[in-house]
C-alpha positions as CSV (number, residue, x, y, z in Angstrom):
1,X,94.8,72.5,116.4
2,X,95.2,76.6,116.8
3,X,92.9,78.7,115.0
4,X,93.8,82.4,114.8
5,X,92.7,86.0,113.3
6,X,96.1,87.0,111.5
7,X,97.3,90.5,112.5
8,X,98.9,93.1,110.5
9,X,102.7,92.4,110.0
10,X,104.8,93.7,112.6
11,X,108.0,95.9,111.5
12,X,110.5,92.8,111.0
13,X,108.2,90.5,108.9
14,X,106.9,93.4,107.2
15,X,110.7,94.0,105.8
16,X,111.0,90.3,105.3
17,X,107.5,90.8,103.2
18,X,109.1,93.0,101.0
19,X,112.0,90.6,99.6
20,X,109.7,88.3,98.7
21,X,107.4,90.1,96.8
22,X,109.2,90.9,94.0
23,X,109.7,87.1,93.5
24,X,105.3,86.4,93.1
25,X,104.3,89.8,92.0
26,X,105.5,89.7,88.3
27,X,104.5,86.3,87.4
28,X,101.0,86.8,88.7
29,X,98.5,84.9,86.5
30,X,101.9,83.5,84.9
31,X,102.1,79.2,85.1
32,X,105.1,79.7,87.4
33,X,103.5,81.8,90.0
34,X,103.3,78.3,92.4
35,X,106.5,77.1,92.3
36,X,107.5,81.1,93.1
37,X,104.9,81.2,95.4
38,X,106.2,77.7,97.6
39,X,109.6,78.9,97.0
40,X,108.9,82.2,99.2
41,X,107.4,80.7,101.9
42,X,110.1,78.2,101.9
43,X,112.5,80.4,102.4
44,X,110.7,81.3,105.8
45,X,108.8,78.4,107.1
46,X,110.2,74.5,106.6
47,X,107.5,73.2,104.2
48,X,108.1,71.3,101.0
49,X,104.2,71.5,99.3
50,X,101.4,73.6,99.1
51,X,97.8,73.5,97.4
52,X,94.9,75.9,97.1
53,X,91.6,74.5,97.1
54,X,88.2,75.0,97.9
55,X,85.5,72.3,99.7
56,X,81.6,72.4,99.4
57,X,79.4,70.8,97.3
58,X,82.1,71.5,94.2
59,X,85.5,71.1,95.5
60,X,88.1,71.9,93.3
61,X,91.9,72.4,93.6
62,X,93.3,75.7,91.8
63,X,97.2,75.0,92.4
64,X,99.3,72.9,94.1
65,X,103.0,71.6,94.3
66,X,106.1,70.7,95.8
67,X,109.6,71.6,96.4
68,X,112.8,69.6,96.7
69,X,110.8,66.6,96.5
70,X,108.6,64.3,94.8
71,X,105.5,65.8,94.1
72,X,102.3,64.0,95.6
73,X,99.9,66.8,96.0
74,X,97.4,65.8,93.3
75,X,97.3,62.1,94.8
76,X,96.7,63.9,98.0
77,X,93.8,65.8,96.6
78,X,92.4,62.6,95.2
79,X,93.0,60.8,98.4
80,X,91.4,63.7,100.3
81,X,87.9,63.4,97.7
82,X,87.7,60.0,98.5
83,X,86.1,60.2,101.6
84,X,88.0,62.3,104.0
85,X,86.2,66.0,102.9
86,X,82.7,65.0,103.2
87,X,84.1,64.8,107.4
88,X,86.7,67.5,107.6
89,X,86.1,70.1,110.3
90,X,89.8,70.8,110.3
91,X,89.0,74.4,108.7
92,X,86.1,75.2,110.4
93,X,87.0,75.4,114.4
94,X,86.7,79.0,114.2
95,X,82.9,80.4,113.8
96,X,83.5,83.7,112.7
97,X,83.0,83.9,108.8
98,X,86.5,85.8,108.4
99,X,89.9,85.1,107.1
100,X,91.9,83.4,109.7
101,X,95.0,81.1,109.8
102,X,95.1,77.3,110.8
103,X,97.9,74.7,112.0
104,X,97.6,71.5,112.9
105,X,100.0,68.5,113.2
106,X,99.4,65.0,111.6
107,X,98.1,63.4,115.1
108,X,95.4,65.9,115.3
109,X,94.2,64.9,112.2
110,X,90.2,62.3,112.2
111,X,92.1,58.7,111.4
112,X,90.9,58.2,108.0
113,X,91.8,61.4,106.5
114,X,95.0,61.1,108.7
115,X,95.7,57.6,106.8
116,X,95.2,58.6,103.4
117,X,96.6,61.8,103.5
118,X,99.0,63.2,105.7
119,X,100.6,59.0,106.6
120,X,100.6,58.1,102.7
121,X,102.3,61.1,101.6
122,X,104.3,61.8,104.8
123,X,102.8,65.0,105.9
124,X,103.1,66.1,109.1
125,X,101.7,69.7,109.7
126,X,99.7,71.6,107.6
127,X,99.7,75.6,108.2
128,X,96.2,77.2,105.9
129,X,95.0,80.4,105.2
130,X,91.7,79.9,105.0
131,X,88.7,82.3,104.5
132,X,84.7,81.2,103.6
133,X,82.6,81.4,101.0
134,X,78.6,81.6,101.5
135,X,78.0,82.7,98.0
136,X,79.0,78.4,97.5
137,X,76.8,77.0,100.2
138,X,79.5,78.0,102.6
139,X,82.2,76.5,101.1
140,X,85.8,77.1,102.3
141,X,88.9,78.8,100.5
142,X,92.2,77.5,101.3
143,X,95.8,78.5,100.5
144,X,97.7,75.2,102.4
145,X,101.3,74.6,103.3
146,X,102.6,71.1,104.2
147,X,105.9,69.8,106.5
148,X,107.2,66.5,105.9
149,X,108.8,63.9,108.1
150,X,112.2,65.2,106.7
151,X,111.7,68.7,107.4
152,X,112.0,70.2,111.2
153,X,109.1,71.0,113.3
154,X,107.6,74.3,112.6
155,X,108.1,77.1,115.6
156,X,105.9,79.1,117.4
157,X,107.4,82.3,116.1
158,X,107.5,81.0,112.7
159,X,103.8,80.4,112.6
160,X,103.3,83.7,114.0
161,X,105.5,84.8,111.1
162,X,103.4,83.3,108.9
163,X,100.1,84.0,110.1
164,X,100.9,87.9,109.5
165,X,101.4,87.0,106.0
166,X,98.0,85.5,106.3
167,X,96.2,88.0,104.2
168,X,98.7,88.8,101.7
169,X,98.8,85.4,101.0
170,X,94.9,85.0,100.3
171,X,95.3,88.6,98.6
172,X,97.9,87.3,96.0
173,X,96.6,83.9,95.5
174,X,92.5,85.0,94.5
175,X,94.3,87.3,92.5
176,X,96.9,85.0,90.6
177,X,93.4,82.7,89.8
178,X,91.6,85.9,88.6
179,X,94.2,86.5,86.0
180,X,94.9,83.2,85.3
181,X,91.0,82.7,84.2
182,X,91.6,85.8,81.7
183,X,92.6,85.2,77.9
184,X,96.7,86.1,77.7
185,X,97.2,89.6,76.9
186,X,98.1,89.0,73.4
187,X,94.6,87.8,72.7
188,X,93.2,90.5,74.7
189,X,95.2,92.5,72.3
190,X,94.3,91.1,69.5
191,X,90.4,91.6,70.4
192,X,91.2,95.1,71.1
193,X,92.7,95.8,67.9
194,X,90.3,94.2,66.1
195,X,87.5,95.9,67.7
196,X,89.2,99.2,66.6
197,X,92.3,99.2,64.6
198,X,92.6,103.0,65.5
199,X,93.8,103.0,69.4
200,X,97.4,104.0,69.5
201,X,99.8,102.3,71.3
202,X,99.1,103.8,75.0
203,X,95.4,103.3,75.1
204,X,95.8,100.1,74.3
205,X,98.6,99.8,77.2
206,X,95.8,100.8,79.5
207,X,93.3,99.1,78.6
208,X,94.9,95.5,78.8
209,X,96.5,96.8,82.7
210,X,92.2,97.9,83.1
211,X,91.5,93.8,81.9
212,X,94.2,92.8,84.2
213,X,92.3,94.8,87.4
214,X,94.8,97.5,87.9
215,X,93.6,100.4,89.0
216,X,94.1,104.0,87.4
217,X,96.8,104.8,90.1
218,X,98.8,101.2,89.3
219,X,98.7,102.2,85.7
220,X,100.4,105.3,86.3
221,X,102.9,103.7,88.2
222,X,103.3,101.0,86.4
223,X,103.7,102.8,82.9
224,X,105.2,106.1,84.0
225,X,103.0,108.4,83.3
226,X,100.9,111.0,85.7
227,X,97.4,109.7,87.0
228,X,95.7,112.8,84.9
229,X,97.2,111.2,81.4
230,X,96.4,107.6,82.2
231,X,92.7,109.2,83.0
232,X,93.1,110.9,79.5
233,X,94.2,107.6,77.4
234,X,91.6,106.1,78.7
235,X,88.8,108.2,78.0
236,X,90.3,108.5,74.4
237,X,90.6,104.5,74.0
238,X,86.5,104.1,75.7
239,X,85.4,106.9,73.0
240,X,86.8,104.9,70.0
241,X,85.5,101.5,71.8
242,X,82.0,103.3,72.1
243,X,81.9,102.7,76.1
244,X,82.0,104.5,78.9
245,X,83.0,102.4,81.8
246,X,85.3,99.4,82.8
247,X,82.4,97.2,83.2
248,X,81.8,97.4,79.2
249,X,85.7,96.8,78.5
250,X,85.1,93.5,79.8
251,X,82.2,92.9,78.3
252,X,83.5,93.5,75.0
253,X,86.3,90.9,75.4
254,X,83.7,87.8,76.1
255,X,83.1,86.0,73.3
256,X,80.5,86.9,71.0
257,X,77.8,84.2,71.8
258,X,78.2,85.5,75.3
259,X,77.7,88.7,74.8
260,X,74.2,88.8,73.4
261,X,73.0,86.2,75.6
């Protein structure tokens, strides 16, 4: 197994970066953003599955899914709960508490998790991003891609390639399951708007892109506009709401209960 600290992309990946992007960007938060997501990579790297998960004492999977095949990844999980997690130290060679990258091949893997894994379901490497999480009695973070036996041996410089994706890949998966965890915009709209009728069109505009985690800057962009006027609807929309900072727009959309407990 190789454990390594991914570094920044170099020029060549960085381009390759680039096409991709456009592909996962727009349907973040979006159901489809894992079978964009899988199809990207793909496109690089040999790997017909993926899954995002996290370990600890409450392991859950977040996505998963495959490509060009049937899909086993949720009998895999369930294999994986069965017994194999409470041993895994296949994430944790490295001790330093930072995002790093992970490969290893099926015949590296302890026999039982081996077995009922990677043997049932024909995997044969796995490549993670993987980064930890002490706020979950150290818990682990994963972003997982699988080979299969019919699928070539991944290279050298293809896991290098992939490792300097490492932390755009964490970046755009903890923020897919941010957004995916927030109502759809046309509720958040309609909570808006019934919270005061009397925003116009482009303060409401920025205040869903400020629920979504955009910043002032990706508004602008995003919308058109200069920085200066995105700064002025929203001002305008917070004065109608009766707030005065981003941590109270959120507020206001929990539910009602919620908010005054």
């Amino acid at each position: 197994m190789r454990t390594w600290i991914p570094e920044p992309p170099a020029h060549g990946v960085e381009a390759s970066l680039t096409q991709w992007l456009p592909m996962v960007v727009p349907v973040l938060g979006e159901p489809t953003f894992g079978a964009r997501l899988l199809e990207a990579v793909a496109a690089a790297l040999p790997v017909g599955s993926f899954s995002v998960y996290r370990t600890g004492v409450e392991p859950a999977i977040f996505l998963s899914g495959s490509r060009g095949m049937p899909d086993t990844t949720r009998d895999c999980w369930r294999a994986y709960l069965s017994g194999p997690i409470r041993g895994d130290r296949t994430l944790r060679e490295a001790s330093a508490p930072q995002l790093r990258v992970c490969h290893i091949t099926a015949r590296e893997v302890p026999s039982e998790h081996r077995a009922k894994v990677y043997d049932a379901h024909g995997v044969m490497e796995r490549v993670s991003v993987v980064e930890e999480e002490p706020a979950r009695d150290d818990a682990l973070f994963a972003v997982n891609f699988y080979r299969h036996v019919h699928q070539r041996a991944l290279s050298d410089a293809q896991l290098a390639d992939f490792g300097a994706m490492g932390r755009l890949l964490m970046a755009l998966t903890r923020k897919h399951i941010a957004l995916a965890r927030t109502p759809a915009a046309d509720e958040l709209r309609s909570r808006l708007l019934g919270l005061c009728p009397a925003l116009t069109a482009q303060e409401l505009e920025v205040c869903l892109r400020l629920l979504r985690g955009m910043t002032q800057d990706g508004i602008a962009a995003d919308m058109g506009l200069a920085v200066p006027t995105v700064k002025t609807y929203r001002n305008r929309a917070f004065g109608r709401l009766g707030i005065h900072f981003r941590s109270e727009l959120f507020a206001l959309m929990l539910p009602e209960r919620a908010r005054h407990n």
